[in-house]
N, CA, C and O of each residue as an XYZ file, in Angstrom:
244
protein
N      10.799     -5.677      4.467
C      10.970     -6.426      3.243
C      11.557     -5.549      2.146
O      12.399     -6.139      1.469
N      11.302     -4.180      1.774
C      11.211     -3.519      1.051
C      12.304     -2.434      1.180
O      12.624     -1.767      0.196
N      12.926     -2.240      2.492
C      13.484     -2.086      3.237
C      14.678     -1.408      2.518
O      14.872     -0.194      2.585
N      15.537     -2.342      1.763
C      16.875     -2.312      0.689
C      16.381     -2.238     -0.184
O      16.881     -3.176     -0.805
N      15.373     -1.598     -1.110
C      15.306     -1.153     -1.979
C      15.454      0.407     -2.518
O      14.550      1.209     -2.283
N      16.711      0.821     -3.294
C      17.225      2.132     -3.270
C      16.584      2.279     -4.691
O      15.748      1.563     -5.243
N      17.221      3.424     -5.128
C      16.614      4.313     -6.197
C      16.697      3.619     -7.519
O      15.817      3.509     -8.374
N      18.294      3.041     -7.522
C      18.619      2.046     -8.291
C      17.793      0.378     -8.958
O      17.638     -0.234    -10.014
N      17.489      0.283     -7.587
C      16.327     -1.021     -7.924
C      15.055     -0.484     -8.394
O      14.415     -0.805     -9.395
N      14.734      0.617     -7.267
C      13.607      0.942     -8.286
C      13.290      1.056     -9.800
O      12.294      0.599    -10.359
N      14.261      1.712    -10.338
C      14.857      1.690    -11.713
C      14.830      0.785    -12.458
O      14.169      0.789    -13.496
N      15.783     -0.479    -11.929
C      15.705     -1.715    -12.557
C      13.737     -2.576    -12.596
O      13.171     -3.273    -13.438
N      13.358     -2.094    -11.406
C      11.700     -2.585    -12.028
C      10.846     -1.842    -12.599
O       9.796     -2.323    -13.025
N      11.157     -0.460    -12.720
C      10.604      0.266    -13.190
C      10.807     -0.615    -14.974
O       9.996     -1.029    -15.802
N      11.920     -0.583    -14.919
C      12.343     -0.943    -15.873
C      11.802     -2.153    -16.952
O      11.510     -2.084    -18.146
N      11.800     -3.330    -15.953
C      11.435     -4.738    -16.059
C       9.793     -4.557    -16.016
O       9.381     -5.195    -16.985
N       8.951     -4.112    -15.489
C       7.811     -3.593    -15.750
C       7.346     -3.040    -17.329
O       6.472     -3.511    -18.056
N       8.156     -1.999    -17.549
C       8.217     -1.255    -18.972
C       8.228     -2.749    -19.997
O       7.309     -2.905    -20.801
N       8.933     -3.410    -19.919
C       9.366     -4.455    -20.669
C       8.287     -5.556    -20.827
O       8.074     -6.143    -21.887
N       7.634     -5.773    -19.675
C       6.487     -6.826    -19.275
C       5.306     -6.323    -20.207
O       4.879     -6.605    -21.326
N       4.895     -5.176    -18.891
C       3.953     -4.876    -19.759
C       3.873     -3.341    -21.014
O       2.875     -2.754    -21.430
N       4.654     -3.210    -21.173
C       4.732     -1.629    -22.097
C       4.593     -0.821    -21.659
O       4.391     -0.829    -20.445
N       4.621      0.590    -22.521
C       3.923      1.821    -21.560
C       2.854      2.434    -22.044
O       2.812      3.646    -22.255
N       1.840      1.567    -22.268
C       0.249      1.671    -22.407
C      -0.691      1.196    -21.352
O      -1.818      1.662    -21.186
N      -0.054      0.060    -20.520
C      -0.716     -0.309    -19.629
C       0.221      0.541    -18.247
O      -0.472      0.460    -17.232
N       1.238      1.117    -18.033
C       1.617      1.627    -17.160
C       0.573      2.366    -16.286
O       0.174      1.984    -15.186
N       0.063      3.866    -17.176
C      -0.961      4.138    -16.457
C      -2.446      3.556    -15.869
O      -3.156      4.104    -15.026
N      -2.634      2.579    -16.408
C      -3.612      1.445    -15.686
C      -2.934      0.349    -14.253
O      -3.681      0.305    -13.275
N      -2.276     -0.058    -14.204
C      -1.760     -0.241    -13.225
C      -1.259      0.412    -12.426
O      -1.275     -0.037    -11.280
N      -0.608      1.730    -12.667
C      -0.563      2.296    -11.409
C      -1.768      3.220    -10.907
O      -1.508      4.169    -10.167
N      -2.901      2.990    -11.245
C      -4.154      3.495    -10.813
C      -4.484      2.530    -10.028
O      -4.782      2.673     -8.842
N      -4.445      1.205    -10.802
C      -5.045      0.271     -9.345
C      -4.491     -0.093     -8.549
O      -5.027     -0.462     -7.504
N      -3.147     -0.122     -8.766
C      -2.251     -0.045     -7.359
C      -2.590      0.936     -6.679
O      -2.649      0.602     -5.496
N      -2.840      1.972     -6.833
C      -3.063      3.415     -5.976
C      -4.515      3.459     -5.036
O      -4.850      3.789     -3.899
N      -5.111      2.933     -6.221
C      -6.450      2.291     -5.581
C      -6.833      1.467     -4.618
O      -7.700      1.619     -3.759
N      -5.824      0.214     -4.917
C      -5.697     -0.853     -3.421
C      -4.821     -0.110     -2.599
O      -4.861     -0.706     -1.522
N      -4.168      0.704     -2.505
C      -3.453      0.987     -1.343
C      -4.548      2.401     -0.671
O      -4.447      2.935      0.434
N      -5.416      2.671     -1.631
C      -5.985      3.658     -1.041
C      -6.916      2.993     -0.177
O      -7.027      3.451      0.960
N      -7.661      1.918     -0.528
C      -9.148      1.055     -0.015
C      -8.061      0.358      0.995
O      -8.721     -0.120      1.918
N      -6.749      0.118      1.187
C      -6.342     -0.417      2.437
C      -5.881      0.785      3.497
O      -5.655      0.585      4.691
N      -5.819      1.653      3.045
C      -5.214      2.930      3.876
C      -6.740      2.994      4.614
O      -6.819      2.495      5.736
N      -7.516      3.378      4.228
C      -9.310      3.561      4.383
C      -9.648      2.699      5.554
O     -10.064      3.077      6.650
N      -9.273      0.808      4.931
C      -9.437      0.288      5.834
C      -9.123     -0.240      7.306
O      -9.830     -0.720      8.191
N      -7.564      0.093      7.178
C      -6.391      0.011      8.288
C      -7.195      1.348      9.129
O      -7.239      1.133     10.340
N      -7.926      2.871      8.644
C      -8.340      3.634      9.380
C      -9.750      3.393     10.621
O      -9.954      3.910     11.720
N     -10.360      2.580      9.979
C     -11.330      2.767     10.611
C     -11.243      1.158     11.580
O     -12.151      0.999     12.396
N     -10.262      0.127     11.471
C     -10.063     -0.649     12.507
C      -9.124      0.305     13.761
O      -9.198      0.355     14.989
N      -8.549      0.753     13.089
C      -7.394      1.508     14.366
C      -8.453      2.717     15.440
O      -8.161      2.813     16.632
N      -9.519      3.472     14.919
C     -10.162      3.762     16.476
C     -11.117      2.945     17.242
O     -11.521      2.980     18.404
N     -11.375      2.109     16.097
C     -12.275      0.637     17.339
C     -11.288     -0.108     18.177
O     -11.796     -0.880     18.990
N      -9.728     -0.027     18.145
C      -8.877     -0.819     18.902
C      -8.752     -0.214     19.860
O      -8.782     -0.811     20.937
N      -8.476      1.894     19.787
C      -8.025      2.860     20.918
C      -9.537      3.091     21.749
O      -9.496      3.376     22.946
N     -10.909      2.945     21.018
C     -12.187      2.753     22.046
C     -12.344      1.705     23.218
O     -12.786      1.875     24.354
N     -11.750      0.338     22.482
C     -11.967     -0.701     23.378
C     -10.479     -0.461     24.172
O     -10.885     -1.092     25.148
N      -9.463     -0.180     24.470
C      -8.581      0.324     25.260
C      -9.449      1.460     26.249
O      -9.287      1.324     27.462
N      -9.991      2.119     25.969
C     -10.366      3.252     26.638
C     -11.640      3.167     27.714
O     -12.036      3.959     28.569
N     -12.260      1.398     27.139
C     -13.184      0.757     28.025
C     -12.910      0.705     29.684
O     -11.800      0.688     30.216
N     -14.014      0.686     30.257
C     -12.642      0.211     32.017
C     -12.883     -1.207     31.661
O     -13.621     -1.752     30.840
N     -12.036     -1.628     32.530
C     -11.927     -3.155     32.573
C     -12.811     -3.864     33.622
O     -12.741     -3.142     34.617
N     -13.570     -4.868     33.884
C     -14.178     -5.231     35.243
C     -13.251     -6.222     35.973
O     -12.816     -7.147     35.288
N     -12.958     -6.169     37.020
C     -12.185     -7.263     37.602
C     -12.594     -7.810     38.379
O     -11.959     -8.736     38.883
């Protein structure tokens, strides 16, 4: 999705952001953005070795 987004676009929302909300709330939002991506990084971790355990199960046939 995110894919085609170059330095340039970034810019332009960096931008459009600045404009929305100012640059008083900048550093508050990008804390909680950092925050949800941290509590999803966290959580994406601890599903991914319960998937490679149950792989590692034998199978009964």
């Amino acid at each position: 999705m995110f894919q085609n987004v170059g330095i340039p676009g970034l810019i332009i929302i960096l931008i459009i952001t600045l404009i929305i909300f100012g640059p008083s709330k900048l550093p508050e939002i990008g804390r909680a953005v950092g925050n949800t991506l941290k509590e999803f990084k966290n959580s994406t971790k601890d599903l991914v070795p319960s998937a490679e355990q149950e792989e590692k199960k034998p199978k009964n046939m």
